[in-house]
TIGU-145452 format. One line per 3 residues: their letters; for each residue x, y, z of N, C-alpha, C. Coordinates in Angstrom, 2 decimals, m for minus. Example, Ala and Ser with C-alpha at 12.3 -4.5 7.8 and 13.67 -1.06 7.14 Angstrom:
BEGIN
AS = 13.19,m5.69,7.80,12.30,m4.50,7.80,13.20,m3.30,7.80; 12.85,m2.25,7.08,13.67,m1.06,7.14,12.90,0.03,7.87
***
This chain:
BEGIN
XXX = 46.19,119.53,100.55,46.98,119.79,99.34,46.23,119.25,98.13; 46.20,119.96,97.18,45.05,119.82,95.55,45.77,118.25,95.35; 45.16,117.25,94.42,45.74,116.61,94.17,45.77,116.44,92.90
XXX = 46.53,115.86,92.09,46.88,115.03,90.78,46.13,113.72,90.41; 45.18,113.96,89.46,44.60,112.28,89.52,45.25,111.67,87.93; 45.93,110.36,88.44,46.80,109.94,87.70,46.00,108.12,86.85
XXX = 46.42,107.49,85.96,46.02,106.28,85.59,46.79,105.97,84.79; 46.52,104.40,84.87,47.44,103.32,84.46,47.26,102.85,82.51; 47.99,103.16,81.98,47.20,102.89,80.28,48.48,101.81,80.07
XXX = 47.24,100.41,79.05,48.57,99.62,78.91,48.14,99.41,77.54; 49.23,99.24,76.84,49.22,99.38,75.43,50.01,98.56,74.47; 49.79,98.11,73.12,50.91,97.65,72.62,52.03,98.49,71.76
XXX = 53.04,98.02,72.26,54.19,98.59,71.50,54.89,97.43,70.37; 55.20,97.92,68.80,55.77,97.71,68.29,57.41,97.32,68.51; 57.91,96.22,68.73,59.13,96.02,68.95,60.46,95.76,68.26
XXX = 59.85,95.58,66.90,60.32,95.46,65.65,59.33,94.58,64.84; 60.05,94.93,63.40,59.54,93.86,61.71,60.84,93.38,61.13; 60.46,92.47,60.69,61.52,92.03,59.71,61.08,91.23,58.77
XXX = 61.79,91.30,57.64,61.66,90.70,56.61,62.21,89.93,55.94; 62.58,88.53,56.10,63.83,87.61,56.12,63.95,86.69,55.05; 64.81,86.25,53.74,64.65,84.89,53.15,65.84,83.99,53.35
XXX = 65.65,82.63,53.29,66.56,81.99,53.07,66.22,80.50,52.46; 67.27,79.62,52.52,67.44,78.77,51.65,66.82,77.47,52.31; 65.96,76.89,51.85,65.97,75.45,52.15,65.94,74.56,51.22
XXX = 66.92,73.75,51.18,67.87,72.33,50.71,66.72,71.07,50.58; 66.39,70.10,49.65,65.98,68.71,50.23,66.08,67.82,49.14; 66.48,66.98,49.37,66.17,65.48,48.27,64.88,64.82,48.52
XXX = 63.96,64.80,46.88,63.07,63.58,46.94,63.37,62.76,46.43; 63.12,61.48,47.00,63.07,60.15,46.84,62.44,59.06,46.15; 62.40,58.58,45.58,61.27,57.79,44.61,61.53,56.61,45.62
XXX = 59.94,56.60,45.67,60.13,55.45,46.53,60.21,53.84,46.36; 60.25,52.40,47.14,60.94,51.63,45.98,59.77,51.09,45.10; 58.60,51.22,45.40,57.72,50.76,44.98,57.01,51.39,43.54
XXX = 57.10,52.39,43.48,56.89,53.68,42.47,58.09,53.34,41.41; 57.62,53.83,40.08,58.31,53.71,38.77,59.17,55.02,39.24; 60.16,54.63,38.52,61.63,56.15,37.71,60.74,56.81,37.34
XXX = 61.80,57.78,37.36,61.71,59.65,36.66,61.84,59.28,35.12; 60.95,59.58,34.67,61.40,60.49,32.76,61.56,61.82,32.86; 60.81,62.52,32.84,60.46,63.68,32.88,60.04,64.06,34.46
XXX = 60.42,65.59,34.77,59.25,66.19,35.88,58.56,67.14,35.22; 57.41,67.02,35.75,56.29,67.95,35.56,56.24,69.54,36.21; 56.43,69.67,37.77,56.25,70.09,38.52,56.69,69.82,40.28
XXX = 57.15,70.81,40.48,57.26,70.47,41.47,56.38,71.70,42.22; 55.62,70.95,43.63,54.79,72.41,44.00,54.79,72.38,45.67; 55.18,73.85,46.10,55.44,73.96,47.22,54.65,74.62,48.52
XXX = 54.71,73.94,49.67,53.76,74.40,50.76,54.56,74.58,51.91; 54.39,75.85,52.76,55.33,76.22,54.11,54.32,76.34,54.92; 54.92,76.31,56.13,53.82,76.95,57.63,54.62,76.39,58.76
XXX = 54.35,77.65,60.00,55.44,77.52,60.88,54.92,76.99,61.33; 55.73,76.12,62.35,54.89,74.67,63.56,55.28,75.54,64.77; 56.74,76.06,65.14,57.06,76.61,66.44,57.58,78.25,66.46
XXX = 57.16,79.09,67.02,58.52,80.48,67.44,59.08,80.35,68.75; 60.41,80.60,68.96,60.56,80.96,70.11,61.41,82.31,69.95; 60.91,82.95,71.06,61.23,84.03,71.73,62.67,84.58,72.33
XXX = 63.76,84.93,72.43,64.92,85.04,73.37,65.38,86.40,72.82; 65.97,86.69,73.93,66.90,87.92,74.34,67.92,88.33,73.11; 67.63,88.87,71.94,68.36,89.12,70.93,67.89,88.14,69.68
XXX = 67.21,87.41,69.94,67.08,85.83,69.10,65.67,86.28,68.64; 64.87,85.45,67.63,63.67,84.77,67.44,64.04,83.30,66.47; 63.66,82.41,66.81,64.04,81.13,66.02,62.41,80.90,65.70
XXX = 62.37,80.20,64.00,61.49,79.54,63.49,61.81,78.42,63.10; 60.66,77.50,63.61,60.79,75.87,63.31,59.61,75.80,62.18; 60.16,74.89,61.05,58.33,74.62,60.18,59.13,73.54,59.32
XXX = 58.10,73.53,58.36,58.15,72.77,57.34,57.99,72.96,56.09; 58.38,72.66,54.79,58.12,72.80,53.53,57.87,71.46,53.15; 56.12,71.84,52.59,56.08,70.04,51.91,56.40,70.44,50.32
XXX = 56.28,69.89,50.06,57.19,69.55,48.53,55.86,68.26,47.51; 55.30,68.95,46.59,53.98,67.77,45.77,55.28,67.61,44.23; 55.82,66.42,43.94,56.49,65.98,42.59,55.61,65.31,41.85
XXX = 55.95,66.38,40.63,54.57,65.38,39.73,55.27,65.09,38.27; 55.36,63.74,37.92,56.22,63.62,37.03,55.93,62.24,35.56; 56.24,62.02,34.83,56.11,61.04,34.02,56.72,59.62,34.37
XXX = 56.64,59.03,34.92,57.51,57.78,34.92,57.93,57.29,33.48; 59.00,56.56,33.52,60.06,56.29,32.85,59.63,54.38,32.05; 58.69,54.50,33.28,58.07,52.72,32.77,56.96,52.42,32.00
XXX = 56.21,53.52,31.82,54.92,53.17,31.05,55.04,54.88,30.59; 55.08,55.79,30.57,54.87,57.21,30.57,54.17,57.83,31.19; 53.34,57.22,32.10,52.17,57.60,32.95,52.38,58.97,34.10
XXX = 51.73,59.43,34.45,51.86,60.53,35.41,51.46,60.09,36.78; 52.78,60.26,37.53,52.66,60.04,38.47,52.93,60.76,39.98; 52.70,61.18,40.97,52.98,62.14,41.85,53.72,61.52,43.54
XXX = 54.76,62.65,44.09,54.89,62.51,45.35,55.06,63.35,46.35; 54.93,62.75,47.79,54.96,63.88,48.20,56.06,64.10,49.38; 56.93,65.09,49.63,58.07,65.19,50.60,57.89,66.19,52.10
XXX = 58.23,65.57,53.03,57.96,67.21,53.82,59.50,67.27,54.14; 60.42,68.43,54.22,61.48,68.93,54.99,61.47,69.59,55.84; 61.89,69.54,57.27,62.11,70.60,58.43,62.86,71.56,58.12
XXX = 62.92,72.98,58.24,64.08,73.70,58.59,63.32,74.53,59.95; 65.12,75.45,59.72,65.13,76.09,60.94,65.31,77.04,60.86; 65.56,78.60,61.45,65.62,79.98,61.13,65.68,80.81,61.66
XXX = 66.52,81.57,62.11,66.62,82.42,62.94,67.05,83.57,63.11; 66.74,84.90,63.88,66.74,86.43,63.05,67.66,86.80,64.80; 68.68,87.16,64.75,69.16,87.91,65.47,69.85,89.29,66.10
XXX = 69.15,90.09,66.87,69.01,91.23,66.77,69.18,91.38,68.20; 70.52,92.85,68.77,70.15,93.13,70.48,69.07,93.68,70.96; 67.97,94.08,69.76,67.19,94.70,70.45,65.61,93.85,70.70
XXX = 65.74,92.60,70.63,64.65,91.66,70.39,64.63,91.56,71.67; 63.44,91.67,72.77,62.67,91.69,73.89,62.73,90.02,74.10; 62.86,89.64,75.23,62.15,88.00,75.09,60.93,87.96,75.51
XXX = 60.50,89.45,75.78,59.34,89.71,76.54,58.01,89.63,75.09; 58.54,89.52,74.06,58.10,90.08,73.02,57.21,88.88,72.39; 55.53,88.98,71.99,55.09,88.09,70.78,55.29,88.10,69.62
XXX = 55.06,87.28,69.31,55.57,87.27,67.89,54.69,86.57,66.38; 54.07,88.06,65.56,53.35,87.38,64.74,53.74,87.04,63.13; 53.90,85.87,62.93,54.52,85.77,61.55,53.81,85.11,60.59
XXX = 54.23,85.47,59.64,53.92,84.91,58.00,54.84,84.30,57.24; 54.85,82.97,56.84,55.59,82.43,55.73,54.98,82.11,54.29; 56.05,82.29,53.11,55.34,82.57,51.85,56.88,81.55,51.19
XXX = 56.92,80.85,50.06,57.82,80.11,49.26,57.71,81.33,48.19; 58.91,81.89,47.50,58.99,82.84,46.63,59.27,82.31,45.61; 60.25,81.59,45.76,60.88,80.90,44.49,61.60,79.53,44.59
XXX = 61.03,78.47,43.32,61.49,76.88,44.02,62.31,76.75,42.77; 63.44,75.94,42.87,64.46,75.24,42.00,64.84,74.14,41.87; 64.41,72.64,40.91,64.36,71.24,41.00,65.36,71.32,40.12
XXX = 66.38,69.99,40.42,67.29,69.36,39.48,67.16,67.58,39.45; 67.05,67.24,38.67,66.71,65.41,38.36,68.08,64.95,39.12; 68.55,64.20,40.10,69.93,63.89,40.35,69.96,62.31,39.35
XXX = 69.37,61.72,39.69,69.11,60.50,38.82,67.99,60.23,39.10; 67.54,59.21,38.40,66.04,58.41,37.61,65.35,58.25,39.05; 65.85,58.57,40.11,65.22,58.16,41.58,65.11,59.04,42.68
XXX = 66.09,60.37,42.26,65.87,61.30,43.21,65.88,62.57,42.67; 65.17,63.90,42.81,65.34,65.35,42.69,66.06,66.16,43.87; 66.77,66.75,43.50,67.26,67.57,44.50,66.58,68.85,44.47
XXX = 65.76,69.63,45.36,65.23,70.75,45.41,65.59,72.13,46.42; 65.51,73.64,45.54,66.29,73.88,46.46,64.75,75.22,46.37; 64.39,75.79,47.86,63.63,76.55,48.00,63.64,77.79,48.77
XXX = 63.62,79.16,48.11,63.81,80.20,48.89,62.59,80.63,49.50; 62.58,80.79,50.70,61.30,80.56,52.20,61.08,82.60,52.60; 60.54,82.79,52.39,59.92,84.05,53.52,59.49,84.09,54.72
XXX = 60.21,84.79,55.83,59.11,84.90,56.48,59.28,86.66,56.79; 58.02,87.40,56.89,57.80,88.28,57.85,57.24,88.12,59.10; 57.23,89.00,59.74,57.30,88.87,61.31,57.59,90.21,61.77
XXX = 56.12,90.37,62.62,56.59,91.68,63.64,56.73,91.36,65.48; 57.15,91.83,66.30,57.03,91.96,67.43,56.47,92.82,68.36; 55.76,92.72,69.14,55.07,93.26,69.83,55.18,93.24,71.42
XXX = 55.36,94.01,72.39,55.60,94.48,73.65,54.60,94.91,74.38; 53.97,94.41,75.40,53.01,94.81,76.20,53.40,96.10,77.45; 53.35,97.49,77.21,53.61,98.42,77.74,52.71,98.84,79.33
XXX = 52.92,99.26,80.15,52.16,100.19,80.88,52.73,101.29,81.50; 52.14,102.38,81.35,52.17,103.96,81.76,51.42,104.54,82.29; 51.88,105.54,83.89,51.55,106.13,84.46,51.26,107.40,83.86
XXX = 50.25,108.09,83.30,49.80,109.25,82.97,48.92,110.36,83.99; 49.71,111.50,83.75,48.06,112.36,84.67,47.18,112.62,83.63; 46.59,112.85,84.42,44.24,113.22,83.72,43.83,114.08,84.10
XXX = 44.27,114.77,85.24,43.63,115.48,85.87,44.44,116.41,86.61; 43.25,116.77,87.50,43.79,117.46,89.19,42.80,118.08,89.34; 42.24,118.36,90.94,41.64,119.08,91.32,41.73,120.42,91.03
XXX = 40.18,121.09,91.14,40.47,122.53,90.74,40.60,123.53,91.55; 41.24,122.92,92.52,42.21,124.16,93.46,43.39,124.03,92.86; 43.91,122.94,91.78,45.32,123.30,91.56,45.32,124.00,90.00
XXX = 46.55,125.02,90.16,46.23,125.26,89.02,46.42,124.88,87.99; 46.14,124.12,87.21,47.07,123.12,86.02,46.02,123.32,84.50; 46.86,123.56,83.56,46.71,124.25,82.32,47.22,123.41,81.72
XXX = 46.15,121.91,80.64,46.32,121.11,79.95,46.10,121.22,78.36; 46.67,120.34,77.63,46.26,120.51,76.13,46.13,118.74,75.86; 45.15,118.69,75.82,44.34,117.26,75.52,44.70,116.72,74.10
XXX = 44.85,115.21,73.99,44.74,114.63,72.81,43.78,113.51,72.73; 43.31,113.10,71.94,42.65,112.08,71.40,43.12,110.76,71.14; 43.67,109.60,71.66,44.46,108.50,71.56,43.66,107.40,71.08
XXX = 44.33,106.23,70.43,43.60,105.11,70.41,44.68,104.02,71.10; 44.34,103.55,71.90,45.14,102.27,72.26,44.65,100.89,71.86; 46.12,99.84,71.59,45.46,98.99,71.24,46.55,97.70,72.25
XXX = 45.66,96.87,72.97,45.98,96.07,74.05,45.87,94.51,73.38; 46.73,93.63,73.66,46.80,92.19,73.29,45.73,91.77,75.00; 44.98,91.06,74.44,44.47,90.20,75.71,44.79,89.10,75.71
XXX = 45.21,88.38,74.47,45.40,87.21,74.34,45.50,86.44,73.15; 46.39,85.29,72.94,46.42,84.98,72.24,46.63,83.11,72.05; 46.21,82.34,71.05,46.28,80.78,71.47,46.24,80.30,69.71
XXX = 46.28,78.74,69.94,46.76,78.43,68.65,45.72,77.12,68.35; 45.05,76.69,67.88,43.72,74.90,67.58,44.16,74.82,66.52; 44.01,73.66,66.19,43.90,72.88,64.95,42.11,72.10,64.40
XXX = 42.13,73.04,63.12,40.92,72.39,62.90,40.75,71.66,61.75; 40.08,70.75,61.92,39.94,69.28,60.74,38.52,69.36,60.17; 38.80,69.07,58.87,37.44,69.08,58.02,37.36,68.22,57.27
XXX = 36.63,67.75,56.62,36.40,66.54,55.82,35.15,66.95,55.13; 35.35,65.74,53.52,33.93,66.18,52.54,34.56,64.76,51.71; 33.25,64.41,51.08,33.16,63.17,50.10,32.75,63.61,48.91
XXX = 33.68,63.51,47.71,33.37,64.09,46.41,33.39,63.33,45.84; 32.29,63.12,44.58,31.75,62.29,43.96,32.07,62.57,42.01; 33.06,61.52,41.55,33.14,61.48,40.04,31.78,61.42,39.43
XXX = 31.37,62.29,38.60,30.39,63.01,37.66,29.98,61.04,36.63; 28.58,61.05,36.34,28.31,59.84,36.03,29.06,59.88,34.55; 29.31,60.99,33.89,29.62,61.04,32.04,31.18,60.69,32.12
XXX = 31.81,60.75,33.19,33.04,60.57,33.66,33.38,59.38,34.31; 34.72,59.28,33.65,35.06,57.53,33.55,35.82,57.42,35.39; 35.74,56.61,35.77,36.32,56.35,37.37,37.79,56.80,37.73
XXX = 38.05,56.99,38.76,40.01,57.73,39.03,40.41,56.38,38.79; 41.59,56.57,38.42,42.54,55.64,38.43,43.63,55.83,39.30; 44.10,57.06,39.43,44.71,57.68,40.01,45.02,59.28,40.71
XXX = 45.01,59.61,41.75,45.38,61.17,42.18,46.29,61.82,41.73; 46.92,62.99,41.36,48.23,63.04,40.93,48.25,64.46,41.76; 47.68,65.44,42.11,47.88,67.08,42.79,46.73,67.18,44.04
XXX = 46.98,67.96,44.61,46.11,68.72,45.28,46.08,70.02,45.20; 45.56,70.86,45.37,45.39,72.33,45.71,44.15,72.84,46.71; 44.86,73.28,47.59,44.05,73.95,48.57,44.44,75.23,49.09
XXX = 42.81,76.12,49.18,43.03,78.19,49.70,42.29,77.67,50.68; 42.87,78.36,51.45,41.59,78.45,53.45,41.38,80.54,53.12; 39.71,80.11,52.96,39.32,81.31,53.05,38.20,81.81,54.42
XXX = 39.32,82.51,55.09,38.45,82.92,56.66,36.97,83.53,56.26; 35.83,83.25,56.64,34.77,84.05,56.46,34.67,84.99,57.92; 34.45,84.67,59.19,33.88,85.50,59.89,34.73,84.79,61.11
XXX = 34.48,86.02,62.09,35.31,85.71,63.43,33.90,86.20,64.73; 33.73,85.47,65.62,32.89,85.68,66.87,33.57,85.55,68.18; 33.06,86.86,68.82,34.00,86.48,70.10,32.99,86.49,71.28
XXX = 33.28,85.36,72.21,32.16,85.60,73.35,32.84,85.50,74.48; 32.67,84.89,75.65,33.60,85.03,77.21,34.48,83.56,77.05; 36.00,84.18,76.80,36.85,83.15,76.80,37.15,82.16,75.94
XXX = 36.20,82.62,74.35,36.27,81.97,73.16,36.18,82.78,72.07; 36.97,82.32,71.01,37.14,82.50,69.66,36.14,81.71,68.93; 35.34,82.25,68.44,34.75,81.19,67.07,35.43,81.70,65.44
XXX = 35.38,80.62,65.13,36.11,81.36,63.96,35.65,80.30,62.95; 35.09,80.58,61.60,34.61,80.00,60.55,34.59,80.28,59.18; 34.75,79.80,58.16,35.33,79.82,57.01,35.54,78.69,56.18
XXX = 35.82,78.56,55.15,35.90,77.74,53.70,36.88,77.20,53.31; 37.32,75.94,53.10,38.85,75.29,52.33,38.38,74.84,51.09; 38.72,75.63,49.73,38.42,75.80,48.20,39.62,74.64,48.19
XXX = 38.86,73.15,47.61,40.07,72.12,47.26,39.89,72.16,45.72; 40.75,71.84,44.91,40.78,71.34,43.62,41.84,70.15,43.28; 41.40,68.89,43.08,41.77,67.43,42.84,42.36,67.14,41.05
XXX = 43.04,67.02,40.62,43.70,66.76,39.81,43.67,65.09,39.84; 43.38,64.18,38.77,43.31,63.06,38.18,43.31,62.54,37.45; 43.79,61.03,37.32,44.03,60.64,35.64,42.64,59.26,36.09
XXX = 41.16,59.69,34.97,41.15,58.53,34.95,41.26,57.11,34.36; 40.54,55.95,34.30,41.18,54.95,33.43,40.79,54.89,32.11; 40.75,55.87,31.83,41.03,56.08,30.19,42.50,57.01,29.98
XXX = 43.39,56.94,31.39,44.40,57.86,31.06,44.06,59.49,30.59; 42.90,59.62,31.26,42.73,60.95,30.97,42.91,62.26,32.01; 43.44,62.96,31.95,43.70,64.37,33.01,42.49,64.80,33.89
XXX = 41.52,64.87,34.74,40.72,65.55,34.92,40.18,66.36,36.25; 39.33,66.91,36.59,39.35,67.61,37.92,38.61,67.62,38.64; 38.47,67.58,39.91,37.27,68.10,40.91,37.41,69.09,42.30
XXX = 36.42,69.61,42.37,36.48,70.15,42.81,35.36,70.29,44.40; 35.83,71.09,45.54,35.17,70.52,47.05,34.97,71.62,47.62; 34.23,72.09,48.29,34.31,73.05,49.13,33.87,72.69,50.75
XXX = 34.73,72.63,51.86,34.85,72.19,53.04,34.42,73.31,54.07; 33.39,73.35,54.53,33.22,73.91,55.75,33.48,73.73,57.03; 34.41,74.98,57.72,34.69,74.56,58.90,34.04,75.84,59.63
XXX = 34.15,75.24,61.21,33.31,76.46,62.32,34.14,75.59,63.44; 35.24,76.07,64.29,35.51,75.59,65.97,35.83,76.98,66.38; 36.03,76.93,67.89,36.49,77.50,68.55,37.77,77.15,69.27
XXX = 38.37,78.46,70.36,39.84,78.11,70.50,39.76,79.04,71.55; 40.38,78.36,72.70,39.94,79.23,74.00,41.57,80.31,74.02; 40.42,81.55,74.66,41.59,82.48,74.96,40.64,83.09,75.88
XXX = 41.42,83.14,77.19,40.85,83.62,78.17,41.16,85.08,78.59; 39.60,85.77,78.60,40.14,87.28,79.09,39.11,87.60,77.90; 38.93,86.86,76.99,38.15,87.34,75.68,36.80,87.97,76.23
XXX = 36.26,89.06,75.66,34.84,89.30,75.97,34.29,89.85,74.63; 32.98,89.86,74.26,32.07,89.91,72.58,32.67,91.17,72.38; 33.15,92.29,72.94,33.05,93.72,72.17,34.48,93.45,71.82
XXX = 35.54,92.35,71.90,36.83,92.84,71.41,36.90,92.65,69.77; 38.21,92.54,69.20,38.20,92.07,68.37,39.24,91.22,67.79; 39.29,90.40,66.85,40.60,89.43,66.84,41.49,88.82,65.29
XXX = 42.32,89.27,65.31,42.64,88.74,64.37,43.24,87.22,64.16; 43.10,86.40,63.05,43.46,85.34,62.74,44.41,84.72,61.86; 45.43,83.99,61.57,46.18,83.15,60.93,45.95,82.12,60.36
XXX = 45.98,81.60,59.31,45.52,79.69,59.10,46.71,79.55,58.37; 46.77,78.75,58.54,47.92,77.39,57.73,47.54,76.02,57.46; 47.97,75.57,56.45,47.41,74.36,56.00,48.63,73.39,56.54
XXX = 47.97,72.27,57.37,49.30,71.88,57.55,49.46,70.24,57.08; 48.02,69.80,56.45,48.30,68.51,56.27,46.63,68.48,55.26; 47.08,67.63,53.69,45.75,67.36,52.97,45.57,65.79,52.58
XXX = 44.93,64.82,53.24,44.71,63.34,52.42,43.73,63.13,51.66; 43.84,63.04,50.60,43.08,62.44,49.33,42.86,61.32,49.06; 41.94,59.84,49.75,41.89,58.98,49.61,40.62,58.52,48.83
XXX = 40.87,57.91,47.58,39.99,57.46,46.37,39.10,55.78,46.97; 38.31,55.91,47.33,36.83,54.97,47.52,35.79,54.31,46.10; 35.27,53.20,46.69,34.75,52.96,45.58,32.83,53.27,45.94
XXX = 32.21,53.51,45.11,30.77,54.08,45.33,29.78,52.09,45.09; 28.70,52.43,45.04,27.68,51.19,45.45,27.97,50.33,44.18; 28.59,50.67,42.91,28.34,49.92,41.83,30.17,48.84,42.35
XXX = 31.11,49.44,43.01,32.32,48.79,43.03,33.10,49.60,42.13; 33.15,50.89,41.79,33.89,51.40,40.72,34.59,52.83,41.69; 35.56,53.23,41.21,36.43,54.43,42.23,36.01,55.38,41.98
XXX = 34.40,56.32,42.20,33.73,57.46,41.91,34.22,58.61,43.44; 34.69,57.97,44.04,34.17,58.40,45.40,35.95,59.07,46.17; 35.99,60.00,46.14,37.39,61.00,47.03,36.75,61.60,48.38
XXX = 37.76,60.99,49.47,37.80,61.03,50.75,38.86,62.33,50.61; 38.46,63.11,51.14,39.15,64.90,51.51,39.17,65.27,52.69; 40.59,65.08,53.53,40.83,65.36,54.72,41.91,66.63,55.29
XXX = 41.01,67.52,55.28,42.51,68.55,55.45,42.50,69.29,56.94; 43.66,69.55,57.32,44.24,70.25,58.88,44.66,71.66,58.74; 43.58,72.62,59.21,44.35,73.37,59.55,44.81,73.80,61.15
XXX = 45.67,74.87,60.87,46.57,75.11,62.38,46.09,76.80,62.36; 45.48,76.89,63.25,44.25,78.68,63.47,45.16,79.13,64.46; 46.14,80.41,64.00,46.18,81.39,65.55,45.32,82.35,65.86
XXX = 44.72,82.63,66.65,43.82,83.71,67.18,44.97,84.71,68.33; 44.75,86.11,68.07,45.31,87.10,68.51,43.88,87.92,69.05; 43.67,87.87,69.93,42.58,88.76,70.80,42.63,90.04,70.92
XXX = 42.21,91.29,70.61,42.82,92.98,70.90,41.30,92.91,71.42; 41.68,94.27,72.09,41.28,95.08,72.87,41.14,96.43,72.51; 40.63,97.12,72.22,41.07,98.53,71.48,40.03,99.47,72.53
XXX = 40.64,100.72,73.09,40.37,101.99,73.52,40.65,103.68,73.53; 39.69,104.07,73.18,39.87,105.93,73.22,39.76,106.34,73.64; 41.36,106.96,74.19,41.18,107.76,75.31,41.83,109.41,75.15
XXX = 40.89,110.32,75.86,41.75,111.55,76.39,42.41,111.84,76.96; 43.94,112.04,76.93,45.08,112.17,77.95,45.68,113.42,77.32; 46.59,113.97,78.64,47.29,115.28,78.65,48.33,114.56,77.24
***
């Protein structure tokens, strides 16, 4: 009897998107050591998810919003800064959410709202984004064929499939020593940070991710002439992050989040504070694909 030659194609399926905001609540604190509020300056905001989980109708997000207050004290007029982190929590519920399902997301702060409660605390209130799609690992029995004793009369298409092989999450740490300019008077004090993680390039070899790229810092300072001023760092990072199943021809996409920056002010050979210690964390997801073209009935 002719036969049917049949194969197995596994693929990803889209399981849903969504596009979600909501509210997160927090009080900062002046702490007891730190002068009162006069004025605020600014308040400036940073998100990134720490956990997802997965369930049967559910997806819950765990993260954080840090919170940078930058403000005048009330005791000398001086500018002074702090910094808050708040947990929230979040969750999108839907019957048609797979628990079978990954899940890749993005968080973004859209819009932040500070109120002075008194000389010691701000109350802040912050509307959070996240998008997020889901994804389903499929497989299907297709025919291809048949022998040509049978008679079978096909109309071919051209497909691209695209397969998750894998996916994992590292944390990578970088560090750089930046040096106050000699025409420039010493820090006295830190007051901001700002940091972009810019991915340069991704390498894939057997069972690893390399992944490497740039953290653009810019340092905000008063020094002891009470003066405003800036510097600026550029941090190179290069690790890897195992995901097994990986081989060089796939390809992969990546995530970063900043999840932690220390700015600690040093003094250089003369005894004077020229010298910023720059320590920042990021948190890398790597998503592994697989991509193939195939001809099927």
């Amino acid at each position: 009897m002719p036969q049917v030659y049949k194969d197995i194609l596994e693929f990803d399926v889209v399981a849903g998107s969504y596009n979600t905001e909501f509210l997160v609540e927090g009080d900062i604190i002046v702490p007891e050591n730190d002068p009162d509020i006069l004025t605020i300056l600014a308040v400036n905001p940073r998100s990134y998810i720490e956990e997802v989980f997965v369930t049967s109708g559910k997806v819950q997000f765990e993260g954080k919003l840090n919170l940078e207050l930058i403000y005048i004290s009330e005791k000398d007029g001086e500018i002074e800064s702090i910094e808050k982190e708040v947990d929230y929590s979040h969750s999108i519920e839907d019957e048609a959410i797979d628990k079978r399902s990954r899940c890749l997301a993005r968080v973004s702060v859209e819009n932040i709202d500070y109120r002075l409660v008194n000389s010691r605390k701000v109350n802040v209130k912050a509307v959070v984004r996240i998008q997020s799609r889901l994804l389903v690992s499929d497989k299907r029995e297709v025919v291809i064929g048949g022998e040509e004793a049978l008679a079978l009369q096909t109309l071919k298409k051209r497909v691209k499939l695209v397969h998750t092989v894998g996916q994992n999450t590292g944390e990578v740490f970088v560090k750089e020593k930046v040096k106050v300019g000699e025409e420039d008077r010493p820090i006295k004090k830190v007051i901001k940070k700002e940091v972009k993680v810019v991915p340069e390039e991704v390498k894939l070899s057997e069972n690893k991710v390399i992944v490497q790229g740039k953290v653009q810092c810019r340092i905000l300072y008063v020094s002891e002439e009470n003066e405003v001023k800036s510097l600026e760092a550029t941090l190179n990072y290069a690790n890897f992050i195992d995901v097994p199943g990986t081989l060089s021809y796939m390809k992969a996409n990546t995530y970063e989040d900043v999840i932690n920056v220390d700015v600690t002010v040093t003094q250089d050979e003369k005894g004077e504070n020229r010298l910023v210690d720059v320590e920042v964390t990021l948190k890398v997801r790597v998503e592994v694909l697989e991509e193939e073209e195939r001809e099927i009935p």
